[in-house]
Structures are given as C-alpha cells and as structure tokens.
C-alpha positions as CSV (number, residue, x, y, z in Angstrom):
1,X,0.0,0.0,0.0
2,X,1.6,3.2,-1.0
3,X,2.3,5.7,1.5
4,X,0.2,9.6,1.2
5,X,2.8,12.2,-0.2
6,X,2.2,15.4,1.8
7,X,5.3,17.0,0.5
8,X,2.8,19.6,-1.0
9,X,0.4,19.9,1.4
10,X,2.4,22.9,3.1
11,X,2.8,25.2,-0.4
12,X,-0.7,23.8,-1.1
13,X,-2.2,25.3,2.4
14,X,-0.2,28.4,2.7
15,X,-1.1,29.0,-1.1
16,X,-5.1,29.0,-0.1
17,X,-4.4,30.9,2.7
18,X,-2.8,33.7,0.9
19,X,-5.7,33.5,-1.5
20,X,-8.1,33.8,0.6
21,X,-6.7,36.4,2.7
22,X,-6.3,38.2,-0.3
23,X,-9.8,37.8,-1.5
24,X,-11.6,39.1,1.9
25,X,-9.4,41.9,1.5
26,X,-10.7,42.9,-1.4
27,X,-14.6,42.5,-0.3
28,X,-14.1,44.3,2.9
29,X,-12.4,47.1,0.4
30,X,-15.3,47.4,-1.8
31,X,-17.6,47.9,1.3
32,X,-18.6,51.3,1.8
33,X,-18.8,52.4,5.2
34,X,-21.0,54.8,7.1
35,X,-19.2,57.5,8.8
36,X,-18.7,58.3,12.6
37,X,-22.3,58.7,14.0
38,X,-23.0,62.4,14.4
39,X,-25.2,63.7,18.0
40,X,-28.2,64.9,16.4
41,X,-29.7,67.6,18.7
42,X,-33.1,66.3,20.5
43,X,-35.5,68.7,21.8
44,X,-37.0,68.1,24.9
45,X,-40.4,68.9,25.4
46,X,-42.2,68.9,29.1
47,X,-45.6,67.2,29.2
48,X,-47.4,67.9,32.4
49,X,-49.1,64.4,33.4
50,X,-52.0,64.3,35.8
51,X,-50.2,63.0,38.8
52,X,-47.0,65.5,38.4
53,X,-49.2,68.6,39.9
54,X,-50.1,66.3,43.4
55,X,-47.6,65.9,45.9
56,X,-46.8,62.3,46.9
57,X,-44.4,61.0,49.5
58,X,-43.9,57.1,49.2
59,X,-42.8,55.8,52.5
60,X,-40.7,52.6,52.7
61,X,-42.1,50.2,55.3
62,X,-38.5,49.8,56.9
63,X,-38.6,53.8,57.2
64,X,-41.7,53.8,59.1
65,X,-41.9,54.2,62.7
66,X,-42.3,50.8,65.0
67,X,-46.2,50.6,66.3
C-alpha cells in the first residue's frame, strides 16, 4: 500500500491561505462604510401628566416608625 505524499500539502495550504486572505481583503475594500455617528440635537419637550401637579411622598415600610 503506497504511503500519502504530503510534501505539497504545506505550499498547497499556505497558497489558499494567501488567497483567501487576499480575496476578503478585497470584499471588505469594496464595502462602503457609514461614517462616525453624528449627535443629532433632541428637543426636549415637558408634558405635564395628571399625577405630576399632586404631591406624593412614598414611605418605605422599613422607614416607618415601630407601632
């Protein structure tokens, strides 16, 4: 039974390697990509709800006084 020859396998390896290193190169080079995102300016606008004009106090039941 005839022994594998892998005297090619490292040229073959490091050849598709290169090629492939290569060809992402160029895909990633043909990408175009979008800029540094910008802060757009918001505007913040107050809404007055219902329960902002009433004054509320929550009280934490460890806060409160023993009874």
């Amino acid at each position: 039974m005839p022994q594998l020859d892998t005297s090619t396998w490292f040229t073959t390896i490091l050849s598709s390697t290169i090629t492939l290193f290569i060809l992402m190169q160029l895909k990633i080079s043909t990408q175009n990509f979008p800029l540094a995102p910008s802060i757009k300016p918001t505007l913040l606008t107050n809404t007055n709800m219902p329960w902002d004009s009433k004054w509320t106090k929550i009280y934490s039941p460890l806060l409160l006084p023993l009874q």
